[in-house]
TIZAVEX-865574 format. One record per residue (C-alpha): residue number from 1; residue in one letter; z, x, y. Coordinates in Angstrom, 3 decimals. Example, Ala and Ser with C-alpha at 12.3 -4.5 7.8 and 13.67 -1.06 7.14 Angstrom:
<pts>
PT     i   aa          w          u          v
PT     1    a      7.800     12.300     -4.500
PT     2    s      7.140     13.670     -1.060
</pts>
This chain:
<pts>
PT     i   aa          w          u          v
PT     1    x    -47.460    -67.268     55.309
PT     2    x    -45.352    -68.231     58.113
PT     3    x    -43.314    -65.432     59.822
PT     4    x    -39.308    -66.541     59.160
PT     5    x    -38.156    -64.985     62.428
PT     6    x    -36.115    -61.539     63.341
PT     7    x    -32.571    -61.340     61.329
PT     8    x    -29.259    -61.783     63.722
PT     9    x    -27.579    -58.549     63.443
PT    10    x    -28.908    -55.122     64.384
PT    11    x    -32.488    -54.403     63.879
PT    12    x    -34.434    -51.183     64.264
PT    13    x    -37.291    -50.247     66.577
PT    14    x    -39.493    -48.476     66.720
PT    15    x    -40.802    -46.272     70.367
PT    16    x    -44.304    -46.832     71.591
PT    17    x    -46.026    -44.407     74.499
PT    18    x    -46.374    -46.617     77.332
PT    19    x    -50.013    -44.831     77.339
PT    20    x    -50.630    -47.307     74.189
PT    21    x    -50.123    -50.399     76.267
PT    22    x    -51.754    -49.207     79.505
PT    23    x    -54.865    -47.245     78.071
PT    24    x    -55.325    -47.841     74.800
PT    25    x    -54.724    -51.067     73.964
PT    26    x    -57.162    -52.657     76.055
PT    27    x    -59.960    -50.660     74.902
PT    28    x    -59.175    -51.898     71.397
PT    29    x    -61.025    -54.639     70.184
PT    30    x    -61.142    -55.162     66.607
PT    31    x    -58.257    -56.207     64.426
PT    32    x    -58.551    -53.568     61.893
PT    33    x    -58.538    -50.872     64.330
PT    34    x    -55.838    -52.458     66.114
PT    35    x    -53.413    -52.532     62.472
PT    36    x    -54.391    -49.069     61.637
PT    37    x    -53.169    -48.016     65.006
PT    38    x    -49.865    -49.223     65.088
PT    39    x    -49.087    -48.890     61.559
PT    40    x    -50.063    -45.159     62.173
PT    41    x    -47.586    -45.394     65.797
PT    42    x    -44.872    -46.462     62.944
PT    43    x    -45.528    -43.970     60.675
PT    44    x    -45.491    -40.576     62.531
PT    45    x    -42.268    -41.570     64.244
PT    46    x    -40.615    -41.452     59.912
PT    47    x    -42.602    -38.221     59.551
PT    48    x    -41.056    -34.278     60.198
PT    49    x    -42.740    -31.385     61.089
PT    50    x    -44.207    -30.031     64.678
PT    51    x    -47.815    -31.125     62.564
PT    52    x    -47.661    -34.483     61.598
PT    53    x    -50.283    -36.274     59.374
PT    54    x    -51.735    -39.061     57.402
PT    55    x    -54.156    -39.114     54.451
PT    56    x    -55.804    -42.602     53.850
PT    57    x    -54.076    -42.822     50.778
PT    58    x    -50.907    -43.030     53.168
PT    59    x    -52.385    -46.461     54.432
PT    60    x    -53.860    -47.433     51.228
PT    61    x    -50.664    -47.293     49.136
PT    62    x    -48.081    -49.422     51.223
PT    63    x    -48.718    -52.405     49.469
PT    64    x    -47.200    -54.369     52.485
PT    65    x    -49.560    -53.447     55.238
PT    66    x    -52.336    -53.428     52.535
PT    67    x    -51.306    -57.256     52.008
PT    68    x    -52.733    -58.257     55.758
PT    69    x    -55.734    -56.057     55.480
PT    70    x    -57.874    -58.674     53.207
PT    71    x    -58.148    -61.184     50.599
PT    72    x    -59.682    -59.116     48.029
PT    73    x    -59.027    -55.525     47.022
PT    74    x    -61.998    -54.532     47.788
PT    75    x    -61.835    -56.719     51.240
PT    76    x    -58.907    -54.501     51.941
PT    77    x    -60.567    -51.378     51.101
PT    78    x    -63.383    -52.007     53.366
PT    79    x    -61.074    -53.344     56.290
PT    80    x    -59.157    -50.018     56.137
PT    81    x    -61.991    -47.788     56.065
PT    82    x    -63.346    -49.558     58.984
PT    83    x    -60.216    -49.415     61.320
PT    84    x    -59.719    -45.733     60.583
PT    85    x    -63.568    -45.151     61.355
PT    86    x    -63.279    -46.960     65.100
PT    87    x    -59.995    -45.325     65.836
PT    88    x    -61.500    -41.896     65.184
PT    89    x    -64.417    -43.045     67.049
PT    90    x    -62.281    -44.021     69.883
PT    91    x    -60.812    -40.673     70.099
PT    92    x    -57.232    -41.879     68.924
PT    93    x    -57.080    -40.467     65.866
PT    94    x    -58.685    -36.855     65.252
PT    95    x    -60.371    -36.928     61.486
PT    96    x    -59.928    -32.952     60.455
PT    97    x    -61.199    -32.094     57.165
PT    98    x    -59.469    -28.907     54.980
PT    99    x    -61.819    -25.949     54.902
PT   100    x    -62.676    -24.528     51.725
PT   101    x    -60.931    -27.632     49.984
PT   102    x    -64.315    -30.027     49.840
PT   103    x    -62.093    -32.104     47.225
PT   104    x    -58.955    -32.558     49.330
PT   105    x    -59.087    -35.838     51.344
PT   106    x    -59.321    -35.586     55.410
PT   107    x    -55.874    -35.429     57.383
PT   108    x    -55.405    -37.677     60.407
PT   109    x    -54.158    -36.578     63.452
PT   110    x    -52.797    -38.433     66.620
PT   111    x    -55.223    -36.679     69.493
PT   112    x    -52.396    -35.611     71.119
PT   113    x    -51.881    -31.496     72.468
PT   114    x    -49.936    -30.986     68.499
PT   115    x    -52.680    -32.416     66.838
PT   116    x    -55.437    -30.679     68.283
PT   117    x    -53.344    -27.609     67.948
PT   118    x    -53.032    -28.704     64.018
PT   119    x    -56.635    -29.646     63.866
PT   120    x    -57.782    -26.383     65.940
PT   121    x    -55.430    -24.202     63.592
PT   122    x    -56.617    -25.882     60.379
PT   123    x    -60.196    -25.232     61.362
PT   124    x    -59.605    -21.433     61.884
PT   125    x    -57.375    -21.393     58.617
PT   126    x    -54.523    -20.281     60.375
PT   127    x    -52.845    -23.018     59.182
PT   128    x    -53.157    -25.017     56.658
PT   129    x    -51.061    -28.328     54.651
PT   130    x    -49.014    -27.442     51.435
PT   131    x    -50.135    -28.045     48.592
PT   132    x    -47.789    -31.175     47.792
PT   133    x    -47.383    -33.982     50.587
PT   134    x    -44.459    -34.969     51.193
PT   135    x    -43.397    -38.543     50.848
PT   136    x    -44.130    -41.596     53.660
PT   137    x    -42.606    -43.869     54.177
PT   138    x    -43.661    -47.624     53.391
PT   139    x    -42.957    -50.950     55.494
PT   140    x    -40.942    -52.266     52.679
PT   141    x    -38.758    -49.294     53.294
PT   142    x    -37.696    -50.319     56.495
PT   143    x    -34.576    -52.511     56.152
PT   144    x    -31.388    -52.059     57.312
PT   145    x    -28.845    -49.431     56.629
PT   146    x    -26.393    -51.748     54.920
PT   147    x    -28.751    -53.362     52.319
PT   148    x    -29.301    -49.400     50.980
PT   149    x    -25.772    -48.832     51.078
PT   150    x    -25.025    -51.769     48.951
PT   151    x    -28.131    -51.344     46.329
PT   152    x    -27.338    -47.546     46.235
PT   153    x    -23.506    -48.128     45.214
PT   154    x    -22.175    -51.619     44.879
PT   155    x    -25.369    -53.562     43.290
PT   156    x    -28.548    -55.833     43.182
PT   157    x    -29.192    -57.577     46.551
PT   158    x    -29.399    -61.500     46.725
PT   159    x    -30.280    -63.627     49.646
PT   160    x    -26.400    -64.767     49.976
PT   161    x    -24.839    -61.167     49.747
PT   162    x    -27.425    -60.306     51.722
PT   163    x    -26.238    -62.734     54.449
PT   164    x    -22.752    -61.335     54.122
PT   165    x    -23.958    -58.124     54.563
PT   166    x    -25.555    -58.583     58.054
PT   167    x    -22.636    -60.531     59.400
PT   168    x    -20.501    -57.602     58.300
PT   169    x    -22.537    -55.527     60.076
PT   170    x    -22.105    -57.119     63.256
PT   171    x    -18.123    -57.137     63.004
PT   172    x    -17.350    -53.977     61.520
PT   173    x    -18.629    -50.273     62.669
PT   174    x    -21.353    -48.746     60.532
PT   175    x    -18.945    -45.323     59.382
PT   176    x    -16.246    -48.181     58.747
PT   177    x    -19.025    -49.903     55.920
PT   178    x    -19.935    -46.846     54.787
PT   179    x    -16.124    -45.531     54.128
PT   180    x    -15.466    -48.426     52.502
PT   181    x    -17.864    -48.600     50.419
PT   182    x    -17.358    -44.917     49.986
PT   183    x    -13.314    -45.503     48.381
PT   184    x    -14.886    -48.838     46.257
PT   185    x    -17.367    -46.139     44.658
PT   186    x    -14.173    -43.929     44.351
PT   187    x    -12.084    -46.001     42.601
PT   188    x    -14.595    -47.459     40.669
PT   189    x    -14.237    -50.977     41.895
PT   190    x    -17.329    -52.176     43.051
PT   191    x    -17.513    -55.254     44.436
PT   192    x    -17.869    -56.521     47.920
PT   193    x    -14.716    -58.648     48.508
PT   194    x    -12.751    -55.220     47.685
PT   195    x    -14.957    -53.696     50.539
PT   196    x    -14.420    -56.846     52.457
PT   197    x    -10.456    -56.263     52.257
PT   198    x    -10.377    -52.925     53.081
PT   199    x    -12.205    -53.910     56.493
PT   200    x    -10.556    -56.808     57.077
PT   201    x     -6.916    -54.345     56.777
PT   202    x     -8.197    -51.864     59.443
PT   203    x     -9.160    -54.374     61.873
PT   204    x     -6.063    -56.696     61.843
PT   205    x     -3.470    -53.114     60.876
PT   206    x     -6.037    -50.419     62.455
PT   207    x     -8.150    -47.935     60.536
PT   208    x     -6.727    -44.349     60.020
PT   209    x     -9.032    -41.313     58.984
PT   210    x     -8.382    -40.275     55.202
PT   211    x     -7.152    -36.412     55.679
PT   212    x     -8.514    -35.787     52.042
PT   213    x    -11.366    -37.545     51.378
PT   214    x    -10.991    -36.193     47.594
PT   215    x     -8.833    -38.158     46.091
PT   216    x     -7.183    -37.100     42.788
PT   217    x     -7.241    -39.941     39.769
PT   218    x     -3.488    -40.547     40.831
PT   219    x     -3.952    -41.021     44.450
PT   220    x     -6.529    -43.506     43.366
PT   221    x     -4.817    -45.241     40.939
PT   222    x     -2.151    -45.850     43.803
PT   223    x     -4.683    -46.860     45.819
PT   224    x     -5.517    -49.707     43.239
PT   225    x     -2.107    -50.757     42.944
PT   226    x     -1.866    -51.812     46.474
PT   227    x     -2.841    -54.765     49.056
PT   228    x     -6.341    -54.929     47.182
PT   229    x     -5.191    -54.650     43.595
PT   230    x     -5.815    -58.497     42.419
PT   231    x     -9.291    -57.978     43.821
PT   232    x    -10.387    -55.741     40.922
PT   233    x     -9.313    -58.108     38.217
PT   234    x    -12.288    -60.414     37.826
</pts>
């Protein structure tokens, strides 16, 4: 599989510690360990809490990452198991299993001063995970803002809205997509060229802020009846 390029339009990114590039990463010298690593990097940076963690399960269920890990399932299995082993053999991951809970699966840490606080605290049981996790995030998950928008309100996404979508992005403001999109939801019309006209007006006749953002079903229906009316009759 051949990689298709980076999308035009705004893309996220994600911080790395310079101490990754200078220290770390040439010490590293086995794929798996390497993928494990950064996919970890990637992870904690979606993750909340002054004690941030990953179970292998974390790894094991973003089918994504999983995909590049091996041929096989059990190829994949192995591969993970292996990178998480040499990066807590490194020392860049701190393996900290939960007292008392045999059953519960090890938490990673990041050896960094919070996670050997977490691990140290864990350890002396004066701390210890919730019983529910809470949910990570996968690689699939990380698209941008305006492809949730539209699947959330407006529809499906196909390759040629989805095209329409990142130019869109690049012309109008991203509280100016999400207003818009906001008033299509509110009047019930939802379909991208009504969006598209309600952009296109503030740009060329300028954008006002809506004092009410509540409208009533008359304000709406007067809403309909205006500039952007014929767009709803399809």
């Amino acid at each position: 599989m051949k990689f298709k390029g980076f999308p035009s339009g705004k893309v996220s990114f994600t911080s790395l510690p310079t101490l990754f590039f200078s220290e770390l990463l040439p010490q590293i010298d086995h794929i798996h360990e390497l993928k494990v690593t950064l996919y970890a990097l990637w992870q904690v940076t979606k993750l909340e809490g002054a004690f941030r963690y990953l179970r292998e399960i974390e790894f094991a269920e973003d089918v994504q990452f999983m995909a590049g890990m091996g041929e096989t399932p059990q190829a994949r299995s192995r591969a993970l198991a292996d990178g998480l082993d040499r990066a807590v053999e490194r020392g860049t991951f701190l393996r900290v299993p939960i007292p008392r809970r045999q059953k519960d699966p090890p938490l990673y840490f990041f050896n960094s001063p919070q996670g050997r606080a977490a691990a140290k605290a864990i350890q002396e049981e004066t701390w210890r995970p919730g019983q529910s996790f809470p949910p990570s995030p996968k690689l699939s998950m990380e698209r941008p803002n305006i492809f949730q928008l539209y699947e959330n309100n407006i529809g499906p996404l196909t390759p040629l809205i989805a095209d329409t979508l990142r130019d869109a992005e690049n012309v109008y403001p991203e509280t100016w997509l999400q207003e818009a999109v906001e008033i299509a939801v509110e009047n019930n019309v939802r379909k991208w060229n009504y969006i598209e006209a309600i952009l296109h007006s503030w740009k060329e006749e300028g954008r006002h802020e809506r004092k009410n953002r509540r409208h009533s079903k008359e304000n709406n229906q007067k809403y309909l009846e205006d500039e952007f009316y014929e767009l709803t009759e399809h």
